[in-house]
C-alpha positions in Angstrom: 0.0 0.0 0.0 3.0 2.4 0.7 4.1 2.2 -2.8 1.0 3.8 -4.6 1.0 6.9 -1.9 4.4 7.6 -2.7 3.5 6.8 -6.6 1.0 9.2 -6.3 2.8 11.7 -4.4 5.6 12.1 -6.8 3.2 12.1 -9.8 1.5 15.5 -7.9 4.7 16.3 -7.6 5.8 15.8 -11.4 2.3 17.6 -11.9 2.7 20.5 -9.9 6.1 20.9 -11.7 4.6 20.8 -15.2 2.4 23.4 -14.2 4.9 25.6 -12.7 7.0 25.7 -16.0 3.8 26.2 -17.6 2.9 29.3 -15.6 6.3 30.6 -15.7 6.5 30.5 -19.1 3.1 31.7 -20.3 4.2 35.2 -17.4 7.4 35.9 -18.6 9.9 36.4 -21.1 13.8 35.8 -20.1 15.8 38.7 -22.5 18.8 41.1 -22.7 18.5 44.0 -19.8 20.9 45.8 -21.7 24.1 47.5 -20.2 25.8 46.0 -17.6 23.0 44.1 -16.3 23.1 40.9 -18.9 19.7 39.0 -18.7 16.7 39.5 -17.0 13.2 38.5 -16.6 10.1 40.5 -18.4 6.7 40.5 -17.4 5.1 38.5 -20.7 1.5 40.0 -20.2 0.0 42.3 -17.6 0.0 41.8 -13.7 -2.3 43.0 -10.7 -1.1 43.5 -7.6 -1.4 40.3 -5.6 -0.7 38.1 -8.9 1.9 35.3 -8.7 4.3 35.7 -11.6 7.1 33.6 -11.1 6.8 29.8 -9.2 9.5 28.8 -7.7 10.9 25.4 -9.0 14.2 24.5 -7.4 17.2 23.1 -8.8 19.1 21.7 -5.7 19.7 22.8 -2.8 23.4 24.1 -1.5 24.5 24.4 2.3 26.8 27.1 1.2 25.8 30.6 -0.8 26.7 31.1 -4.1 26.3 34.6 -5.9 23.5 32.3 -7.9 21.7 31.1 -4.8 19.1 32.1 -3.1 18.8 31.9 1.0 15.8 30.0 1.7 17.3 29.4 6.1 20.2 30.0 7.9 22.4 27.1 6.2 20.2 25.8 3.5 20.6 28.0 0.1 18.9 27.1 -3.5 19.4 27.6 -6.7 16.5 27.8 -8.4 15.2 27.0 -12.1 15.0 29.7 -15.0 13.3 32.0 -14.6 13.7 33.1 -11.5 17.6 32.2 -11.2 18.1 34.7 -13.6 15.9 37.4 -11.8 18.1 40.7 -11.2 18.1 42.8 -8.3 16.6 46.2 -8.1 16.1 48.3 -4.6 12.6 49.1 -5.8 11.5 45.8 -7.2 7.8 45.0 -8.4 8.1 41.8 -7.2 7.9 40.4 -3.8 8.7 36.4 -2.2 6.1 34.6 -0.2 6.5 30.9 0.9 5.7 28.0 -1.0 4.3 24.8 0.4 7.2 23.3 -1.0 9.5 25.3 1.4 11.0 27.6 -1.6 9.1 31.1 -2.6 6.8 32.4 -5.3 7.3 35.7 -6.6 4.3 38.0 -7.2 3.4 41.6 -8.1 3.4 44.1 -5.4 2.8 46.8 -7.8 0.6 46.8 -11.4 3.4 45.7 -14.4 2.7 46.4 -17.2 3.2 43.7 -20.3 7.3 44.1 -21.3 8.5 45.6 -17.7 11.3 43.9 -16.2 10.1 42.0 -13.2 12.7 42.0 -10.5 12.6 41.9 -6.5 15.1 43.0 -3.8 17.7 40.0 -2.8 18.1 41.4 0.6 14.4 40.1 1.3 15.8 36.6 1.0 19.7 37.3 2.0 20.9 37.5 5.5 24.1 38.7 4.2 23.9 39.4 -0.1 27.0 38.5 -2.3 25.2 38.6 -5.3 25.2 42.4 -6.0 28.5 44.5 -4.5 27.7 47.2 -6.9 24.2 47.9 -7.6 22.9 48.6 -11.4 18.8 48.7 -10.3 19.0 53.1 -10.8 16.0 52.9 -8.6 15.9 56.6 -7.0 15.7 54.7 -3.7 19.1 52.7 -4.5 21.3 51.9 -1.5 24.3 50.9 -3.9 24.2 47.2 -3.1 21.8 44.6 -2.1 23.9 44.0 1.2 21.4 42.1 2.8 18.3 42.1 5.1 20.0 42.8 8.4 21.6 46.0 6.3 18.3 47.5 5.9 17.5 50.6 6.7 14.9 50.5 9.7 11.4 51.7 7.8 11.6 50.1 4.1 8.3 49.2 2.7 8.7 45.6 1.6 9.9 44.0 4.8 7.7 46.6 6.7 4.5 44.6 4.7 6.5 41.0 6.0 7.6 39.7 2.4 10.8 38.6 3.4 12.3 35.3 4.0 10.3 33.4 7.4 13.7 32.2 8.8 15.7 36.4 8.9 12.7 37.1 11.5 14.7 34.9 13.7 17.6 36.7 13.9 15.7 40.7 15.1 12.6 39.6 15.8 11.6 43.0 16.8 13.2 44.5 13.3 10.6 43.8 10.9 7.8 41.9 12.5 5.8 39.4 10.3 2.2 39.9 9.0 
C-alpha cells in the first residue's frame, strides 16, 4: 500500500512541476536588460497587484551561498530553475517572495506591471548577508548601492515593513521587521 501513496505523491509532484513551467512561461519572457545588467526576466503579459508571476521550481539545494543562490534558512541555500535564477536585483522591485508549500518562494506583483517591464525583487528580502550584488545597477531613486542584505536595511523600508521577506531572517531581530 505504501508504494501507490508515494507513486501518487511524486506524480502530484511531477504535476505541480509541469504546471509551474507552464505558468512561468506563459508570465514571462527571459531577455537582454541591456548595459551591464546581462539578462533579466520581463513581465510576458499584464499583472495586478497580488498576482503570482514567477513559481518557484528549485534546482538543488546548497549548504553554502553562491552569488546564484538564493537563501531560503540560515544554512540551507537554492538555486533555483529559470526563470527566477536569472531574476536581477533592483532596490525598488515589483516583485515580492512569499513561501511556497514546497518550502522555496513564489514571486508575485506588489505593484501593477505592465506587459514588457522587467520583473525584478530586492535579494536582501531573502539574503541575511547578499553577495550577489557589490555594486548595484537597479538606478532605482531609492538605491542603496548594493543589495547587502536584510540585516543592512534601513529601519522603515516598505517591503519588509509589509513582512515579504524570508520566514527564517525574522529569527535573527525579531523585533526589526515583524511578520504579518
Amino acid at each position: 500500500m505504501s508504494t501507490p501513496r508515494i507513486n501518487n505523491s511524486l506524480s502530484i509532484l511531477t504535476d505541480d512541476v509541469g504546471c509551474a513551467k507552464q505558468l512561468n512561461a506563459r508570465n514571462v519572457r527571459v531577455l537582454d536588460s541591456g548595459g551591464d545588467k546581462g539578462r533579466g526576466v520581463f513581465a510576458a503579459r499584464d499583472f495586478l497587484p497580488g498576482e503570482i508571476v514567477i513559481n518557484r521550481i528549485l534546482d538543488r539545494v546548497e549548504s553554502i551561498r553562491t552569488t546564484n543562490s538564493i537563501q531560503l534558512d540560515w544554512d540551507v541555500h537554492a538555486l533555483f530553475e529559470s526563470p527566477a535564477i536569472i531574476l536581477n536585483h533592483s532596490c525598488d522591485p515589483n516583485l515580492a517572495i512569499v513561501p511556497n508549500r514546497f518550502g522555496a518562494y513564489d514571486f508575485f506583483a506588489i505593484q501593477k506591471i505592465s506587459c514588457g517591464v522587467e520583473v525584478t525583487f530586492d535579494y536582501a528580502m531573502s539574503e541575511f548577508e547578499c553577495i550577489g550584488v557589490s555594486a548595484c545597477l537597479c538606478s532605482a531613486a531609492n538605491c542603496r548601492g548594493a543589495a547587502g542584505g536584510f540585516h543592512k536595511l534601513p529601519r522603515d523600508p516598505p517591503i519588509p515593513v509589509s513582512g515579504f521577506y524570508a520566514p527564517y531572517l525574522s529569527q535573527q531581530n525579531p523585533g526589526q521587521f515583524p511578520r504579518r
